[in-house]
PAZAPA-4460 file (N, C-alpha, C; in steps of 0.05 Angstrom, whole numbers, plus 32768, in hexadecimal, padded with zeros to 4 digits):
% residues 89
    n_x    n_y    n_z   ca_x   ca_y   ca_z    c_x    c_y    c_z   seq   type   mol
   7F83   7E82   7E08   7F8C   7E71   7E1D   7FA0   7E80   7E2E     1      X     A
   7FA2   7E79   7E4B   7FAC   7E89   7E54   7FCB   7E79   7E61     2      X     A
   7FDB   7E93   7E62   7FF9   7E82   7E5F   8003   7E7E   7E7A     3      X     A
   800F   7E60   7E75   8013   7E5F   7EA2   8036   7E59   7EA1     4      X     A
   803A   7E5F   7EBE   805E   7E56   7EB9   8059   7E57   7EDD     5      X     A
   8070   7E4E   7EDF   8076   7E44   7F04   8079   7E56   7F11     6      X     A
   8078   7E62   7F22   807E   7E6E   7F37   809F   7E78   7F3A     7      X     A
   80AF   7E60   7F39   80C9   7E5F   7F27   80D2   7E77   7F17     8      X     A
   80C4   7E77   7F05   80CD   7E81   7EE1   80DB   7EA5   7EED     9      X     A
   80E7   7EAB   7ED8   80F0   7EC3   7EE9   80DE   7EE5   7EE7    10      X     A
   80CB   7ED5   7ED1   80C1   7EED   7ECC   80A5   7EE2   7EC3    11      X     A
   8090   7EF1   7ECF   8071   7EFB   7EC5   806E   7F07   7EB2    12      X     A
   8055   7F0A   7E9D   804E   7F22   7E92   802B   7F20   7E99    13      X     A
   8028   7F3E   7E95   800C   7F48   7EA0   7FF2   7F2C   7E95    14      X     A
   7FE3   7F2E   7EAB   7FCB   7F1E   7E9D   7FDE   7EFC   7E9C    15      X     A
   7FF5   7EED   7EA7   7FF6   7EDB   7EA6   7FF3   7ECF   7EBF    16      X     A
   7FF1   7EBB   7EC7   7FE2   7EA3   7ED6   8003   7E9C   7EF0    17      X     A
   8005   7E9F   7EFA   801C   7E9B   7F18   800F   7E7C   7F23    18      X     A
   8025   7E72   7F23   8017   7E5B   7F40   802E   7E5E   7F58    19      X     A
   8029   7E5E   7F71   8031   7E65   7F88   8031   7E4A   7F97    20      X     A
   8048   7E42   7FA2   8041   7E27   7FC1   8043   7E2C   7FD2    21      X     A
   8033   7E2B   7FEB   8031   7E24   7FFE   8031   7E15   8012    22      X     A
   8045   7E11   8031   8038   7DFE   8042   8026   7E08   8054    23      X     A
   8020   7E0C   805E   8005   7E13   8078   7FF8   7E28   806E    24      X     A
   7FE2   7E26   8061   7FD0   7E35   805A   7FB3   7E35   805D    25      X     A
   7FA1   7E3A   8065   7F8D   7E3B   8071   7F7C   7E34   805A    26      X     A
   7F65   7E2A   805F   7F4E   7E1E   8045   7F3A   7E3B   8043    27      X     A
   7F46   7E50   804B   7F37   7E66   8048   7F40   7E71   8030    28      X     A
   7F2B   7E7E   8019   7F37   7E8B   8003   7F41   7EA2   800B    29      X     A
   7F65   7E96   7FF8   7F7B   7EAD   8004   7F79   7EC4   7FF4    30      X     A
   7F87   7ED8   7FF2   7F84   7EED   7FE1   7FA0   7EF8   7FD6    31      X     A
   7FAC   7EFE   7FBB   7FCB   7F05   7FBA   7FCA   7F21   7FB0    32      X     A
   7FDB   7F2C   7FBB   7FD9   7F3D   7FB0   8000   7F4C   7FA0    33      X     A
   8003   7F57   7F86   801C   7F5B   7F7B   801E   7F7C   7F7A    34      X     A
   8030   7F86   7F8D   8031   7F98   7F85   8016   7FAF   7F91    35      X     A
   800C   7FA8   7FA9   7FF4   7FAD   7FB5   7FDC   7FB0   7FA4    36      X     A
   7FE0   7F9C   7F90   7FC5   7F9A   7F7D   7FBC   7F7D   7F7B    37      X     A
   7FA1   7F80   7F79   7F96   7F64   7F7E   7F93   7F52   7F69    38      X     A
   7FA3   7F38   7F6F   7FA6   7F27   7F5A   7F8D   7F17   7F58    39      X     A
   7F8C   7F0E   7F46   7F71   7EF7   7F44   7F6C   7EE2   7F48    40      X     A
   7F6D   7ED2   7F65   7F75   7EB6   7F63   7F67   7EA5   7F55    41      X     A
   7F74   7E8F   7F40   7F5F   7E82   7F37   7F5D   7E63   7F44    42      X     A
   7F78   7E67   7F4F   7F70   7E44   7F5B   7F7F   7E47   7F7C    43      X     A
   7F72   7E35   7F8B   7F83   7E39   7FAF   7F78   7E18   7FB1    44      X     A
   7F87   7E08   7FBE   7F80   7DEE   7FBD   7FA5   7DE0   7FBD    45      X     A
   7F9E   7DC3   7FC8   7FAF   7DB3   7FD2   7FBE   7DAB   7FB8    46      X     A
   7FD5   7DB3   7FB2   7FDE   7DA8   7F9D   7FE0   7D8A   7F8F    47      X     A
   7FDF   7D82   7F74   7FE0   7D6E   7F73   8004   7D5D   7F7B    48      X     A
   7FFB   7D4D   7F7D   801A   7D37   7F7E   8030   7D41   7F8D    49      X     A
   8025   7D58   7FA1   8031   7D65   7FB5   802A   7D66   7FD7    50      X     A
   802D   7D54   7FDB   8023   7D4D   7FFA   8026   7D6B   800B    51      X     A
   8015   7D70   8012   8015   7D83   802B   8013   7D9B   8024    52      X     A
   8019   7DA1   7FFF   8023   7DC5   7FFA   8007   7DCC   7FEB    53      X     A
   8005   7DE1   7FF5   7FEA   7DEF   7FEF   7FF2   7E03   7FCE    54      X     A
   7FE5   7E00   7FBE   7FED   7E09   7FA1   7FDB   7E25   7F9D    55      X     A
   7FDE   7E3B   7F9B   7FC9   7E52   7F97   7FDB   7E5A   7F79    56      X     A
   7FC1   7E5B   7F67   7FCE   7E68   7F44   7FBB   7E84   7F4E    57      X     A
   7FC8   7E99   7F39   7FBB   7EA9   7F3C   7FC6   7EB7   7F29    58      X     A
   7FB4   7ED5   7F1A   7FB9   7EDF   7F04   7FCB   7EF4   7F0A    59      X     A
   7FDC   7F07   7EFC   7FE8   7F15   7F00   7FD8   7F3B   7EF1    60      X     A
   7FCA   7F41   7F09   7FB8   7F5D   7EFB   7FCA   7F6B   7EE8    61      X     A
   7FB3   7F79   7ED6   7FB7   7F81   7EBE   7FC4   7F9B   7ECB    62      X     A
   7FBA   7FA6   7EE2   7FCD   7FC3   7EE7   7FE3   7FC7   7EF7    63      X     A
   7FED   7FAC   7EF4   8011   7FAD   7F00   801A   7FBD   7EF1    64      X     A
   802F   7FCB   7F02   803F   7FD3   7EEA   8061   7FC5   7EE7    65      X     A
   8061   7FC3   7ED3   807F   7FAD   7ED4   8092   7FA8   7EE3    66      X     A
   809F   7F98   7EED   80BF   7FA4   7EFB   80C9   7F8A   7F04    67      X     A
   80E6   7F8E   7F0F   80F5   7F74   7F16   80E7   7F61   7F2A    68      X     A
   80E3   7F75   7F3F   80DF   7F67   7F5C   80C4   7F73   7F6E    69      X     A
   80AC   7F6A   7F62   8097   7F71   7F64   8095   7F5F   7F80    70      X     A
   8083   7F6E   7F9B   807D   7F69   7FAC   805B   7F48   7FAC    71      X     A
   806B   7F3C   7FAD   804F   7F21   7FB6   804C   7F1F   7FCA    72      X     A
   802E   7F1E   7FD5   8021   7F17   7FEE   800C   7F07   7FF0    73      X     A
   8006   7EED   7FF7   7FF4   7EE1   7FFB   7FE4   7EDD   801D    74      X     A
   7FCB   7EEA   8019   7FC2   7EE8   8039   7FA7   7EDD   8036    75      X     A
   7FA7   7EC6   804F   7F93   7EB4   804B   7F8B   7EB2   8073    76      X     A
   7F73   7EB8   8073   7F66   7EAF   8092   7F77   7EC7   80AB    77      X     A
   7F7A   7EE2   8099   7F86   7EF4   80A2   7FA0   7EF2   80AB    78      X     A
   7FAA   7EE0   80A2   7FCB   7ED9   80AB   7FDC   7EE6   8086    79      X     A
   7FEB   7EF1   808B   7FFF   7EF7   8070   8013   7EEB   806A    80      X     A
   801A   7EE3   8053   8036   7EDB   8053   8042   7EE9   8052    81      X     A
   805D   7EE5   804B   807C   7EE9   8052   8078   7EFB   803A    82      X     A
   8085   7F0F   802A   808C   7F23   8016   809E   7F13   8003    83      X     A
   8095   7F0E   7FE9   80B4   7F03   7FD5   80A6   7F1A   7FC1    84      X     A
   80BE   7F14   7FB4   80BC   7F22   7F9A   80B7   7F14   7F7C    85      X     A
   80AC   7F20   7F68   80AD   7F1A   7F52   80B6   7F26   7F3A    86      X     A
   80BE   7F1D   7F21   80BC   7F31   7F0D   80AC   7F2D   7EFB    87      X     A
   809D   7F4F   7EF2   8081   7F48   7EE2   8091   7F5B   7ECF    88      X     A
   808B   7F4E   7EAB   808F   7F55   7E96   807D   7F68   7E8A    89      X     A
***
């Protein structure tokens, strides 16, 4: 089973499950990428019990390599988002 935690949490480890929110995001499948490696999205869709915020989960690739403040990018309908960071365990 695969292990999920919020977007929140302060830290990833390889192969676990991210969920990301969004407001304006296009119904085009987005793409994330950590670390200029391509994550796996497994879900992009209107969150539940969240009016308006668009919810994308997505896996964290097996060939990250660890660190505090790993670069996130989600780009959907050729538009990019903004750069945050993460930390992957």
């Amino acid at each position: 089973m695969r292990s999920r935690r919020a977007c929140e949490a302060p830290a990833r480890r390889v192969g676990e499950e991210l969920h990301r929110f969004r407001s304006r995001v296009s119904q085009a499948q987005p793409t994330v990428t950590i670390r200029d490696k391509n994550a796996k999205v497994l879900f992009s869709g209107l969150a539940p019990g969240f009016v308006g915020s668009w919810q994308i989960n997505a896996e964290v690739p097996a060939d990250v390599t660890p660190g505090m403040a790993l670069p996130l990018v989600v780009t959907a309908a050729g538009a990019q988002s903004n750069t945050v960071t993460i930390a992957v365990q």
